[in-house]
C-alpha positions, 0 to 999 in steps of 0.5 A, spaced: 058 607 846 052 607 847 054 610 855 057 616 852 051 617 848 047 616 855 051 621 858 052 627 852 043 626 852 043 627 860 048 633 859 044 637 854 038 635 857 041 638 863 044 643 860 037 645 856 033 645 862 037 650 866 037 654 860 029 654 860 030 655 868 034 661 868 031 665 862 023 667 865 029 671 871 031 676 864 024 678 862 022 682 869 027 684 869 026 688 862 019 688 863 021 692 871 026 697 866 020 700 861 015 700 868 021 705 870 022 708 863 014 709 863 013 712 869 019 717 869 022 715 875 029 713 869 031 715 863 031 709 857 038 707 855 037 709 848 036 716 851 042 715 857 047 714 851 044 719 847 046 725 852 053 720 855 056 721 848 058 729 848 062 727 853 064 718 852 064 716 844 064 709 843 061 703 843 056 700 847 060 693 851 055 691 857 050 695 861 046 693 867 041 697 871 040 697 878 038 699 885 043 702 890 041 706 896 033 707 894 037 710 887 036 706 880 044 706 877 046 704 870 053 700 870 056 702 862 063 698 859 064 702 853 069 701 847 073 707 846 078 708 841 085 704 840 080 699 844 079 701 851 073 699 855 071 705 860 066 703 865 061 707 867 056 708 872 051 713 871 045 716 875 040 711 871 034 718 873 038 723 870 043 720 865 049 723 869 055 721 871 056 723 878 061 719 882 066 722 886 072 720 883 074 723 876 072 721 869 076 717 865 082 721 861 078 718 855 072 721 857 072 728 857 068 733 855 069 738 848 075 732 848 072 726 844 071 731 837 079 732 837 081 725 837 
């Protein structure tokens, strides 16, 4: 008994340690996306998905921003109807979707307000 106890303390307090190592990586990451904000160089997530919602109507799954070829990117899943999750990526500087590749069927302007 007293072995199980040892090894249930050693795993939380391994796990409890990783947690608090891995942490301080997600505060400059927050911290670099307001400094763009700030700056202009991108537009917040809030405004992204305001300007995102006449074409994609749905809710919010995960985001990622990120950098691709010197230009900051927004990685979106979004729940649509009937429970599709759409991924997106938009131009994190202007909120547009600019892929080559067409939009989604379930992402379509002047669409979303009919279904």
């Amino acid at each position: 008994m007293r072995g199980l106890f040892f090894v249930c303390f050693i795993s939380l307090t391994l796990s409890t340690a990783k947690a608090e190592v891995a942490s301080p990586h997600l505060e400059p990451d927050h911290d670099i996306a307001k400094e763009l904000v700030k700056s202009g160089t991108i537009l917040s997530l809030d405004a992204t998905l305001s300007q995102l919602q006449w074409v994609c109507h749905g809710k919010l799954i995960d985001a990622h921003l990120y950098q691709k070829e010197g230009e900051w990117r927004y990685d979106l899943q979004i729940k649509v109807e009937h429970g599709h999750i759409v991924s997106l990526s938009l131009n994190a500087g202007t909120g547009l979707y600019d892929d080559l590749t067409p939009l989604p069927s379930e992402c379509r302007p002047n669409e979303t307000a009919t279904r």
